[in-house]
N, C-alpha and C positions, 0 to 999 in steps of 0.2 A: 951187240947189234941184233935189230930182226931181219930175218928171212923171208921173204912169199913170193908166192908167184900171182902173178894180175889177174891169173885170167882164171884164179880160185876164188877172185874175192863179187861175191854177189850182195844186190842190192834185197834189203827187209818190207818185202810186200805181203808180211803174215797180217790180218785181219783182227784189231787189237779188242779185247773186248771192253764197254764201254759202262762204269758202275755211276750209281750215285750217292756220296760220299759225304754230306752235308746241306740239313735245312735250317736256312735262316726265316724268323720272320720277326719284323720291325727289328731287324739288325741285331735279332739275336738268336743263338744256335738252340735250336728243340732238341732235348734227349730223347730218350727213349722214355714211355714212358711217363714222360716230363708232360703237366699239367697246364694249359694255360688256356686264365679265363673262365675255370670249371671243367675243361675238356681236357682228352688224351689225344695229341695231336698225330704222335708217333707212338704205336703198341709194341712194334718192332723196330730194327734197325736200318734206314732208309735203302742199301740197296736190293734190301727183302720185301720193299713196300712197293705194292702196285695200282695204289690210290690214295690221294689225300681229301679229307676233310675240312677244310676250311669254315669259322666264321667271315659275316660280312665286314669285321673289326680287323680280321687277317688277311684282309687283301695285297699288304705289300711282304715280298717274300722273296729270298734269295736262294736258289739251288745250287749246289758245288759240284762236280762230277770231276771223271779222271778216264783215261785209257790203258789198261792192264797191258802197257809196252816196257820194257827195262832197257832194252837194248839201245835206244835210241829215243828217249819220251820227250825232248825236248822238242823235238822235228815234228811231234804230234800236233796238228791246228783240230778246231772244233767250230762247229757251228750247229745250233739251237733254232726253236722255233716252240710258238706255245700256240694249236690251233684252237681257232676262236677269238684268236686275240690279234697275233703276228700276220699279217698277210705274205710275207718270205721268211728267208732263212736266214739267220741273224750272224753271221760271222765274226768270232773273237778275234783278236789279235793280239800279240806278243805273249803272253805265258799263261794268260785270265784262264781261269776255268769257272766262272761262276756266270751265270743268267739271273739278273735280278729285274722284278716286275714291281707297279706301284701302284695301287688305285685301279687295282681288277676291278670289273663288275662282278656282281655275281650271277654264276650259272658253270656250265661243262664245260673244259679245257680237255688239251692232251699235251703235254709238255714232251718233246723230241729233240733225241741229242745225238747227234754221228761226227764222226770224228777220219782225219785220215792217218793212212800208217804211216809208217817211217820215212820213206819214201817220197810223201805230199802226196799220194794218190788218195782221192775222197772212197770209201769202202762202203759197204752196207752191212755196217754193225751199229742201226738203229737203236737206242733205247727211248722206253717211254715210260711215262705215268698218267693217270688218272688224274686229274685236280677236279674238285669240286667245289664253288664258294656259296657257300648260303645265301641270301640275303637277308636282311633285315623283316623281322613278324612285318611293318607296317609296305613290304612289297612280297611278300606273301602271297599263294594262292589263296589262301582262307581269307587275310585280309582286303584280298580284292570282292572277294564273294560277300563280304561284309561290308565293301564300299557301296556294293551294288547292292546291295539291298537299303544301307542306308540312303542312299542316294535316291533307290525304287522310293520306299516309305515316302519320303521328304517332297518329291513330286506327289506320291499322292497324300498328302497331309493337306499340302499347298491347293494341291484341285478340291478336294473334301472345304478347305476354308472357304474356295473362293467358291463353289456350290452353296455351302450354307449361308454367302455374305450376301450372294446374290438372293435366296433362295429368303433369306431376312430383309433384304432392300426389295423385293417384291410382294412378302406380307405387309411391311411396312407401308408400301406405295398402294395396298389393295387396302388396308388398312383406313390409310388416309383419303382414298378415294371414298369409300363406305360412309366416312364419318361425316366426306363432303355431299355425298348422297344424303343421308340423314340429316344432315344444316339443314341441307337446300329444300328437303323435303317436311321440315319443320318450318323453315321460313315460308313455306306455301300454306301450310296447315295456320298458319297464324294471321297471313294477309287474307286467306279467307274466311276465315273464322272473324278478323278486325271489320272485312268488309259486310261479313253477316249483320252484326252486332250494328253497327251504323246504320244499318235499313230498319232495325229492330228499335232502337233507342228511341226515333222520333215518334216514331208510334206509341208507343208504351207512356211516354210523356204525354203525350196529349189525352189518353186515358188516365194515367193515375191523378193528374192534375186537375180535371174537372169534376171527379169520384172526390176531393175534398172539399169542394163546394156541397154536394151531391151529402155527404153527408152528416154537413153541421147544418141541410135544412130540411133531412130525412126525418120522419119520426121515429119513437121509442122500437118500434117494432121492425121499422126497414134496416135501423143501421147497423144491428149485426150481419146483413148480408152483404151490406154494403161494404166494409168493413175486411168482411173476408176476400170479397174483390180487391181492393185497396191492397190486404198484406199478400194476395197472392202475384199483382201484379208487381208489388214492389219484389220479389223477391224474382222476377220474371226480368225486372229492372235490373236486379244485381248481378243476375246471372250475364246480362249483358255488357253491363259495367267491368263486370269481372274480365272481360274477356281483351277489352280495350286494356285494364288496368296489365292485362301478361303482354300484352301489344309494346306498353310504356316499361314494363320494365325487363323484356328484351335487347330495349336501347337506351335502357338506362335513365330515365323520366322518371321514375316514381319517386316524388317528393310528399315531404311529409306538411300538412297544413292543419295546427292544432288551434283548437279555441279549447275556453273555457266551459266546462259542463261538470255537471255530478255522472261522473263512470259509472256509478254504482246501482242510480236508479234506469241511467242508460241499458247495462248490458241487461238489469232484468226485465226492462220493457220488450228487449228488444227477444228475449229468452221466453215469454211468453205468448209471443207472436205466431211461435209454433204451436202452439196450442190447437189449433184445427187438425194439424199435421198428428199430431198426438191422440187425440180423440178418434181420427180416422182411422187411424192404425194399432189403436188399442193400447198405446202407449205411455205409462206413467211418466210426467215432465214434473220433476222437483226443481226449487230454487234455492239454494241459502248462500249468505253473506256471514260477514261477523261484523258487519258496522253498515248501518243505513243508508249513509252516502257518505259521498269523497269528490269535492271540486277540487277537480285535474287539471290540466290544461293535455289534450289527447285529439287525435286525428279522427272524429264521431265515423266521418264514412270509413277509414278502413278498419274500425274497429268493429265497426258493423258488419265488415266484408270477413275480418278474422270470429267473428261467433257464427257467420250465417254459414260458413262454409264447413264449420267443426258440428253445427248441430244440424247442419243436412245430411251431413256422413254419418254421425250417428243415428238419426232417426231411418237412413235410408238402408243401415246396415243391419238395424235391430227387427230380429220377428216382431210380431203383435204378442202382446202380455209383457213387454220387458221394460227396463226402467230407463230414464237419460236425466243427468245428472250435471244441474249448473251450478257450479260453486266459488266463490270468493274470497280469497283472505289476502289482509296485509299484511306486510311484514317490513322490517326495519323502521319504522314511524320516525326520523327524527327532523323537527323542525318542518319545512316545508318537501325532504324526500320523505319516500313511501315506492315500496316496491308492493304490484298488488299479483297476486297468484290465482290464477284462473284458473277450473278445472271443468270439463268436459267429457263426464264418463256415460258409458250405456253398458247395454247385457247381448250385447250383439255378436259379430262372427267373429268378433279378435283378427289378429295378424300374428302371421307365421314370423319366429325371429329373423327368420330368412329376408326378411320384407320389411323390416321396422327402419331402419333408414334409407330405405329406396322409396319408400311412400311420397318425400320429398322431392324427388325426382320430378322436371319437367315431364307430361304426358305418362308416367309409368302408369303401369296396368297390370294385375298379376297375372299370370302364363296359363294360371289354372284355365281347360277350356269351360265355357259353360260358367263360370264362377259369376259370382254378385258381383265382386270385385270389378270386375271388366265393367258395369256398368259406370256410366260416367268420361268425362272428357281428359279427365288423370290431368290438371293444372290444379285443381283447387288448391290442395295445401302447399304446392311447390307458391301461389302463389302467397297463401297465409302465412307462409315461412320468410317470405321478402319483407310482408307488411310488419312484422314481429321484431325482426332487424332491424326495420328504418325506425321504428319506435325504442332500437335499443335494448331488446330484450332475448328471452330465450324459447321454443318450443320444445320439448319432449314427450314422447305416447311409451304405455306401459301399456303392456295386451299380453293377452293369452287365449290361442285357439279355443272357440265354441264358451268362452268365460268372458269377451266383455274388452273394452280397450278406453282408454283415460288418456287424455290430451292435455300437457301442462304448460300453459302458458306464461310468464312471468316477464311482467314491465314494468320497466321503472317509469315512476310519475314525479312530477313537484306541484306541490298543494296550490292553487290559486289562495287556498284561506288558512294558513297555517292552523293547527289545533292551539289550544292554549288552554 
């Protein structure tokens, strides 16, 4: 049997120390040491460690701990708390000694564990740890600095586009405004220019038309002056004609009205007309063909309008002492087609290649100040370029500066009188 007396026997209010004993994480226990995911989670033995490392993959994790009591460990209760996380103090009950957490955030913890003695009495034999959880690169300070800057860019990328879009729909709209100035300001240049030529026309008729009477009953000696009256006002005529002619095919009116004639004695009649113009300015006017005549059927007046306008330009481009050159050939002969090839060359100021298909151009003018060039109303050949077209054919100029420029016309015809 035992022995004692009552009033020896005292209650265990010694203050137990408090370790920690085991880490889980995703339910499974880390060594020391022990590797996981590429890292060393524990270098020592946890109740040597006074901080942990965490990934943001390691967020859920179980702690073990214990109370250094022998005497009485069962009577031990504990209660936990993880600050930053926990808002109280987490109370176990019945034998648990573990604290397990699941789906931390990541950032600073303190995980704290007290425990009471023997007795039930709550002690202050705190323990603690460190936790720390990473988070993911893409919540990162770097990759916030890098949100924001993609973010900055991306606003200004956006302003940049919507500056240039505007900044393009405003040339575009100054653009179109420009072009509508220019229409409206060529549409004026033409209704007066149409209305000139209308006050000019009746006049000039009633002069060239009585100068034909005038001189089929002139004598030998009157009718070369008269004569040059006659081709000076006709070409005074055409220039006015001309004018009406860019009027019609601004809206589109120029039609084509062919009869039958010989082309051939036409264009050289009509090639020698200049011959005053030639003489006055000291200029050699040659003519040749490769065949005598050719009944066509061809539009006489705007045939007359495409040589009067190509040997105005020439004569009016060429110094005194140089040559202008009419010339003829057919080509393809068969049956009733024939394509005939006109050429129109002088020794005059050429055109810069800069300029050889802008000459074409409504009203162009070259830029040079002071130039020849600028002389003149800038429609003639945009107009000879229409009549060439509606006849179905082709124009092109060969030039070279201070060497001379060549005018190549080429129309097709069908023979009124076949060859045979």
């Amino acid at each position: 049997f035992t022995l004692f007396h009552p009033d020896n026997i005292r209650n265990d209010t010694s203050r137990p120390a408090i370790v920690l004993t085991e880490l889980q994480i995703s339910n499974k226990t880390v060594g020391i040491s022990q590797k996981m995911n590429g890292r060393v989670i524990l270098p020592k033995s946890i109740p040597y460690t006074d901080s942990l490392e965490l990934g943001y993959d390691q967020n859920g994790f179980t702690i073990e701990f214990a109370a250094l009591n022998f005497f009485n460990p069962q009577k031990i209760k504990y209660r936990y708390k993880l600050e930053g996380f926990d808002q109280r103090w987490q109370e176990l009950q019945g034998e648990s000694r573990q604290a397990t957490y699941t789906n931390i955030d990541p950032g600073e913890y303190l995980f704290k564990v007290v425990s009471t003695d023997a007795s039930g009495n709550w002690t202050d034999n705190e323990t603690s740890m460190h936790i720390r959880i990473y988070p993911p690169f893409w919540r990162t300070t770097l990759a916030y600095i890098i949100y924001a800057i993609l973010f900055c860019g991306t606003l200004y990328y956006l302003r940049h586009r919507g500056i240039q879009r505007i900044r393009k729909e405003f040339l575009v709209e100054q653009e179109r405004q420009q072009s509508k100035r220019m229409h409206d300001l060529d549409l004026l240049k033409i209704k007066f220019l149409t209305n000139v030529s209308h006050e000019f026309r009746t006049p000039l008729s009633l002069i060239i038309t009585p100068m034909e009477k005038l001189i089929k009953q002139a004598s030998d000696a009157e009718k070369p002056q008269l004569q040059l009256i006659q081709r000076n006002g006709r070409r005074l005529l055409n220039l006015v004609n001309q004018l009406l002619d860019f009027r019609r095919m601004e809206v589109h009116e120029l039609k084509l009205h062919p009869r039958t004639g010989d082309i051939i004695s036409f264009i050289q009649e009509l090639s020698f007309s200049f011959s005053d113009v030639a003489d006055r300015k000291n200029i050699s006017l040659h003519f040749a063909t490769d065949r005598k005549n050719l009944v066509t059927f061809f539009d006489h007046d705007k045939i007359e309008r495409i040589l009067f306008n190509l040997l105005s330009n020439a004569f009016k481009f060429t110094p005194q002492g140089g040559k202008v050159t009419v010339s003829l050939h057919t080509r393809d002969v068969q049956g009733q087609e024939a394509t005939l090839q006109l050429k129109v060359a002088d020794t005059g100021i050429g055109i810069g290649p800069e300029n050889r298909e802008r000459i074409f151009e409504r009203f162009f003018q070259s830029d040079l100040p002071d130039s020849i060039v600028n002389q003149g109303s800038g429609i003639g050949l945009s107009i000879t370029k229409e009549f060439v077209k509606l006849h179905g054919g082709t124009i092109a100029v060969q030039s070279a500066l201070d060497r001379g420029s060549e005018f190549i016309v080429s129309l097709p015809l069908r023979q009124a009188v076949p060859e045979g």
